[in-house]
C-alpha positions in Angstrom: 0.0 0.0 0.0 2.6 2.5 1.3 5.0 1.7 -2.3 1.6 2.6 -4.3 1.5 6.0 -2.4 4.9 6.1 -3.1 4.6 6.0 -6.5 1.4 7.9 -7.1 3.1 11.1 -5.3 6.1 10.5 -7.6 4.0 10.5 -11.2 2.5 13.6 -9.8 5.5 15.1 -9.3 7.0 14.3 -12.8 3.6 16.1 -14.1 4.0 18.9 -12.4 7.2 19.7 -13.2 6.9 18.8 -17.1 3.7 21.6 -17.6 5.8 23.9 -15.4 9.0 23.2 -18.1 6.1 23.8 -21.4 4.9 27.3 -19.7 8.1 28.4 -19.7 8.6 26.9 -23.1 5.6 28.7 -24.7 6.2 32.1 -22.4 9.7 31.7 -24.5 8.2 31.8 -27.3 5.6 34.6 -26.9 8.8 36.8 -26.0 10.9 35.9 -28.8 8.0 36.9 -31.0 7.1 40.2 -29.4 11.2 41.1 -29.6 11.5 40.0 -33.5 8.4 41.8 -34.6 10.0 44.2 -37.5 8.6 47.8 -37.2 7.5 49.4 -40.3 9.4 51.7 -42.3 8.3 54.8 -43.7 11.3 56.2 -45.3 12.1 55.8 -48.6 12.2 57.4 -52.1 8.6 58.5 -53.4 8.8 56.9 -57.4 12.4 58.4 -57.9 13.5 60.2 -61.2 16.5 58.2 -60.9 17.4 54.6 -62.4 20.3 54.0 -59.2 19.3 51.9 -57.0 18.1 48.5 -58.0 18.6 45.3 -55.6 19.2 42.4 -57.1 16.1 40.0 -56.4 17.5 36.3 -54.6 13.6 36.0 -53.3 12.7 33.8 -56.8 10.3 34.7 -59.0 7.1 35.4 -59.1 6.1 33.2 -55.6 4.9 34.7 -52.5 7.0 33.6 -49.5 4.7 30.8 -48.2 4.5 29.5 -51.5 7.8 29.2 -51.6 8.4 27.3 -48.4 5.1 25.3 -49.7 6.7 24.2 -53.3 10.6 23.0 -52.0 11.3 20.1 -52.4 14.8 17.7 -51.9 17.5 17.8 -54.2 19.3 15.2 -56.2 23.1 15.6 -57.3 21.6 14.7 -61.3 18.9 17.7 -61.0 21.5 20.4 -59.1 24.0 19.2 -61.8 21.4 20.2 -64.2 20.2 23.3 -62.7 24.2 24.1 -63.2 24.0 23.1 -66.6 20.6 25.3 -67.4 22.7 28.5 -65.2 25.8 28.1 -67.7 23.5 27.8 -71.0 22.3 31.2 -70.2 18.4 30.4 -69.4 16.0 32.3 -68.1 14.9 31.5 -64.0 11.5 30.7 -64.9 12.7 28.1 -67.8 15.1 26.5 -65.9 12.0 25.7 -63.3 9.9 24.6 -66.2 13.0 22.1 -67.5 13.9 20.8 -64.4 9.8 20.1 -63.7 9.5 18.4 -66.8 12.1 16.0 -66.0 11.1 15.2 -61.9 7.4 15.1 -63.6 9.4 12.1 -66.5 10.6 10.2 -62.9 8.3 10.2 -60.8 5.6 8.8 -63.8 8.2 5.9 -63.9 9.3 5.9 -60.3 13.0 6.1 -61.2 15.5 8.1 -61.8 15.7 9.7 -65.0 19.3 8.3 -66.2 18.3 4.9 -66.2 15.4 5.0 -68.8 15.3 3.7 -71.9 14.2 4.7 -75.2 11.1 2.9 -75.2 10.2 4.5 -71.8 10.5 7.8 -73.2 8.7 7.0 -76.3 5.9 5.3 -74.2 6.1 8.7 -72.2 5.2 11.1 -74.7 2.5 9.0 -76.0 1.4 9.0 -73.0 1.3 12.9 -72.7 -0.2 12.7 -76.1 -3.1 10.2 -76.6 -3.8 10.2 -72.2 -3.3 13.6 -71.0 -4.1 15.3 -73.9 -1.3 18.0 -73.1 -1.4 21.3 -75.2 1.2 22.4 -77.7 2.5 24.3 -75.1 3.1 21.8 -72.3 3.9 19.2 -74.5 7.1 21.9 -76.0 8.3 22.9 -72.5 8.1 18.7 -71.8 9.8 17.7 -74.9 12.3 20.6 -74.5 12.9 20.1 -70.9 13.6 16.2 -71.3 15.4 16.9 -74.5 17.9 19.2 -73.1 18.5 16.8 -70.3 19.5 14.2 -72.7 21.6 16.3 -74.4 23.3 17.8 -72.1 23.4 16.8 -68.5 23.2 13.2 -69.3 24.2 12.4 -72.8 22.3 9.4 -74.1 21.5 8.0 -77.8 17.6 8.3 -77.6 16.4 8.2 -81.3 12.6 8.8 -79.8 13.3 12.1 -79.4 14.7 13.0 -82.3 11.5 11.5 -84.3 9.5 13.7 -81.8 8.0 17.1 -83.7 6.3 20.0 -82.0 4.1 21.4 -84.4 4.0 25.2 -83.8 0.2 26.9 -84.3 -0.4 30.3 -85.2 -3.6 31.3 -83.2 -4.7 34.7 -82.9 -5.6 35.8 -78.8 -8.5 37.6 -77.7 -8.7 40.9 -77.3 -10.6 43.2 -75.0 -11.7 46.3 -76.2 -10.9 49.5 -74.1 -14.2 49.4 -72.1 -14.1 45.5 -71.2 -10.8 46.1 -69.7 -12.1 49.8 -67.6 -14.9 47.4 -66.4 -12.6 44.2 -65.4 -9.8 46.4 -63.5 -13.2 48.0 -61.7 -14.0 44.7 -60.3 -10.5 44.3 -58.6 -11.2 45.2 -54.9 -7.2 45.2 -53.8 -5.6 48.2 -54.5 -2.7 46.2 -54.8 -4.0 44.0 -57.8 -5.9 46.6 -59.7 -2.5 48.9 -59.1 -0.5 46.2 -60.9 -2.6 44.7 -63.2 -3.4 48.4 -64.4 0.3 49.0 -64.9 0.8 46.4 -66.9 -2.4 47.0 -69.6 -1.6 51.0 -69.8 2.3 50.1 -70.2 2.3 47.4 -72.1 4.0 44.9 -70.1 4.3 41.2 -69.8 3.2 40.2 -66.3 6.6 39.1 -64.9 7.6 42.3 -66.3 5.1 44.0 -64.3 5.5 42.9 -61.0 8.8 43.1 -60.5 9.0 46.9 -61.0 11.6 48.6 -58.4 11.3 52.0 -57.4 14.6 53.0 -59.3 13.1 51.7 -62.4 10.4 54.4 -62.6 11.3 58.2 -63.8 9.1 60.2 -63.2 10.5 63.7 -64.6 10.5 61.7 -68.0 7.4 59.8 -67.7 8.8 56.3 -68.3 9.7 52.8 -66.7 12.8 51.1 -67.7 12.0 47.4 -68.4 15.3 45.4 -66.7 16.1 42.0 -68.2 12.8 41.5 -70.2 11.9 38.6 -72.3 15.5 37.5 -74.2 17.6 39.1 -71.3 16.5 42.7 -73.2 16.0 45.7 -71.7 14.0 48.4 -73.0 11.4 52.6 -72.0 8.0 52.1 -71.7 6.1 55.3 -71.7 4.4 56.0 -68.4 0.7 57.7 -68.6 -0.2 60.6 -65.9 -3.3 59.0 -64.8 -0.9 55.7 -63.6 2.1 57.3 -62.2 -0.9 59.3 -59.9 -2.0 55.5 -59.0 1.3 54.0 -58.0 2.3 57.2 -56.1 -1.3 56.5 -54.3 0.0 52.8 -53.7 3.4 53.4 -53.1 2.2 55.8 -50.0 0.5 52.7 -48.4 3.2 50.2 -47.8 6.4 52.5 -48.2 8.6 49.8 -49.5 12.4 50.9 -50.4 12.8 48.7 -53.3 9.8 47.3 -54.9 6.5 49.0 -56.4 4.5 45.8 -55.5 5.9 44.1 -52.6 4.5 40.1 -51.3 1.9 41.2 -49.0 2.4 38.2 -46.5 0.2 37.0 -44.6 -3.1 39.5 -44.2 -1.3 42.1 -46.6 0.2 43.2 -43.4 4.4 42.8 -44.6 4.4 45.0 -47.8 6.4 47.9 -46.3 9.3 45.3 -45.3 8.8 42.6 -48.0 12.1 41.6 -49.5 10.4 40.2 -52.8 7.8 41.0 -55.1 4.1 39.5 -55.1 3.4 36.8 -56.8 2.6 36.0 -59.9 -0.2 33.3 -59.5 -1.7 35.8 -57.0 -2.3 38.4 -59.3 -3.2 36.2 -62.5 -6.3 34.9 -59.5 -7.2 38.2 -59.1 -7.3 38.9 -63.0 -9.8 35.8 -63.4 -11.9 36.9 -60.5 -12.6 40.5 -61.9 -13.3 39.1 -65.4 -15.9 36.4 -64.0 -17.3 39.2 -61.6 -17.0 41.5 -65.0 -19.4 38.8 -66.9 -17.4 39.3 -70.0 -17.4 35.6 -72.1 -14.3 35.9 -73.0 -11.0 34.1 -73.0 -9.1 36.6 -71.3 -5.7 36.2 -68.8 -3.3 39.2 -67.6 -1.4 39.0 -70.9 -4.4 39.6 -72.5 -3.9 43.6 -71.3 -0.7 43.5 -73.4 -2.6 41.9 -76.4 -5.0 44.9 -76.0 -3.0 47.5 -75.0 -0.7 47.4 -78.6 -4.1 46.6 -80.4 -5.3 50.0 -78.9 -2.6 51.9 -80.2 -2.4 50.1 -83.5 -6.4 51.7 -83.5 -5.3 54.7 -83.2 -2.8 55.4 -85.7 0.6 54.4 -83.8 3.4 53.0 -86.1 3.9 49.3 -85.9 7.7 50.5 -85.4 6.8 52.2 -82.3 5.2 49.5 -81.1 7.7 46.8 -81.8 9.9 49.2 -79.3 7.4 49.4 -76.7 6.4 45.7 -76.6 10.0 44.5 -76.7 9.6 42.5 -79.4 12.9 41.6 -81.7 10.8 41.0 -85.3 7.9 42.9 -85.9 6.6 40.1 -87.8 5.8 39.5 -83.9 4.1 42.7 -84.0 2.1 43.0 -87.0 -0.4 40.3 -85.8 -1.8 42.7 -84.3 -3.1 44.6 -87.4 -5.4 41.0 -87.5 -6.9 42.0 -84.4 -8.0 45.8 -84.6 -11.6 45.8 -86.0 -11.2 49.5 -86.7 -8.7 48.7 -89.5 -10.3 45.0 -90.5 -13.4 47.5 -91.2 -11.7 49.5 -93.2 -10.2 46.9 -94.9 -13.6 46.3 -95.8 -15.0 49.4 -96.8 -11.8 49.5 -99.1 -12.5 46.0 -100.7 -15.7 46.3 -101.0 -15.7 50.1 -102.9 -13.0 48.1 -105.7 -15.3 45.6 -106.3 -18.1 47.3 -106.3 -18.4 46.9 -110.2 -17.6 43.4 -110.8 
C-alpha cells in the first residue's frame, strides 16, 4: 500500500514539473516573438527620377514567400548538376524551373530516376502525354524541350525517340478586349494592390513578370517612363508611363512605403508589404485577373497578358506605327508585332470598306 502511495506522489510530481517546463517553453516563445516583430518603415524614395538603385532580387520569382516554403522540395546531385548546366546555357529563372519540372514530372511517372530509362520508356512517355493527357502544344514543347535538353546535355544518351518527336507550332490569334471590357474588369478588382499592378501592366504594355517586378529605381518620373530590366530574351527596354498611372502608383506606393519594390509580397493578411524583400506573386495576381473578369461577366478568354494583347491593339487603332510598337512591346521582329493589325476591328473594317468600294463593279 505504502509503495503505491509512493509511487502515485512521484508521477505527480513528474507532471507537475513537465507543464511547469512547457509554460516556460511557450512564455519563450511569446517573447521571442514580441522582440523580433519588425517595425514598419516609412522612409524611402517616393517613385524616384532616378534609375540608381536596383537590388538584385534572390527572393525567386514570381512566388509569395509561403509558396515558396510550400513548393521545395529535396535535391538530387543529377537535378542540381542540371540546374548548373541550365545557369551556364544562359536560361532564363523561370525556364530552368519549367525544364527541371518536366524531367522530376518524366521520374516520378516511372518511379525512377531519369538516367536509367530507356528509349522505349521515353517514347511510351510522350505518348502518354499525347493520346492520355491530352497535353497542349504548349506543355507538350516545355516537356519535350525540358527532357530533351537533359538528354543532351546533363546526361548524354543516344535516344532516337526524341529526335522522331516534332512539336508542331500553331499560329492562333488571342483575344482581345476592347478598351471598355478592360475599364470594367480592372473595376471589379477590390485590392488596390491587384488593380494597381494589373493596371500597370495593360496602360504600359508589359508582360506580367515584367510587371511585377518593377523597383522603385526603375520608374522616372520627370520623363514619364519605366525602364524594363532583363525583359523577355535578357533585353532591356522605356515604356512610356501615362499621368493617370504614375498618380496611382504614387497613391499605392504611400500605403506600404517599400524601399525597393513598387509591388511588394503582401504576407500573410497584406500586413508585410512595407518590409517585403520580394515581389508578389505571380499566380496571385493572375487569380485576381480571373476573378474581376468572371465578376465582369465578360465571355471571354481573357488572362493578364491579355492587357498586353490589347494595349498594342489600342494603339495600332489609333494610328501608332507598328515600329513604335515593336519598341514598346520589346519584341525583336515585328513580324511578332504585326499580328496585331489582324486584331484591330477598326482597321479590318476599313479593310472592308476598301475592298468592298473596288469591287463594287464586278
Amino acid at each position: 500500500m505504502s509503495r503505491n502511495v509512493t509511487s502515485k506522489r512521484a508521477s505527480k510530481t513528474r507532471t507537475s514539473k513537465k507543464s511547469k517546463v512547457s509554460k516556460r517553453g511557450k512564455a519563450g516563445k511569446r517573447g521571442g516573438e514580441s522582440r523580433t516583430t519588425g517595425k514598419r518603415s516609412t522612409a524611402g524614395p517616393v517613385l524616384a527620377s532616378t534609375g540608381r538603385g536596383r537590388k538584385p532580387n534572390n527572393g525567386g520569382i514570381g512566388n509569395d514567400a509561403a509558396t515558396d516554403q510550400r513548393q521545395v522540395k529535396a535535391t538530387t546531385p543529377l537535378r542540381d548538376r542540371m540546374a548548373d548546366d541550365l545557369k551556364l546555357a544562359g536560361y532564363a529563372e523561370s525556364t530552368q524551373q519549367c525544364y527541371i519540372r518536366a524531367v522530376r514530372q518524366l521520374a516520378q511517372h516511372y518511379r525512377q530516376s531519369p538516367d536509367t530509362l530507356t528509349d522505349q520508356q521515353i517514347r511510351d512517355y510522350f505518348l502518354h502525354l499525347k493520346q492520355d493527357r491530352h497535353f497542349a502544344r504548349g506543355s507538350m514543347s516545355i516537356a519535350f524541350s525540358g527532357i530533351r535538353f537533359f538528354y543532351d546535355k546533363t546526361c548524354p544518351k543516344d535516344l532516337p525517340s526524341l529526335k522522331l518527336i516534332r512539336i508542331r507550332h500553331e499560329k492562333t490569334i488571342p483575344d482581345v478586349l476592347s478598351r471598355r471590357e478592360v475599364n470594367k474588369i480592372l473595376g471589379c478588382i477590390r485590392l488596390l494592390r491587384y488593380r494597381a499592378v494589373l493596371t500597370t501592366i495593360y496602360s504600359c504594355g508589359l508582360r506580367l513578370q515584367e510587371g511585377t517586378h518593377v523597383q522603385l529605381g526603375d520608374v522616372h518620373a520627370d520623363r514619364m517612363i519605366i525602364h524594363v530590366h532583363r525583359g523577355k530574351g535578357a533585353k532591356d527596354r522605356y515604356v512610356i508611363l501615362p499621368e493617370p498611372t504614375l498618380v496611382l502608383l504614387r497613391h499605392f506606393w504611400a500605403t506600404h512605403r517599400n524601399r525597393v519594390w513598387l509591388f511588394p509580397s503582401p504576407g500573410r493578411g497584406g500586413a508585410g508589404m512595407s518590409t517585403a524583400d520580394r515581389p508578389i506573386g505571380l499566380t496571385s495576381v493572375q487569380n485576381a485577373f480571373s476573378k474581376a473578369l468572371r465578376d465582369s461577366k465578360i465571355r471571354k478568354a481573357a488572362w493578364p497578358h491579355s492587357l498586353r494583347h490589347s494595349y498594342a491593339t489600342h494603339l495600332l487603332e489609333e494610328g501608332v506605327p507598328l515600329q513604335v510598337i515593336q519598341g514598346l512591346l520589346g519584341h525583336q521582329d515585328i513580324r511578332t508585332t504585326t499580328i496585331y493589325a489582324h486584331l484591330t476591328p477598326d482597321i479590318r473594317r476599313h479593310a472592308q470598306a476598301t475592298i468592298g468600294r473596288i469591287m463594287h463593279d464586278l
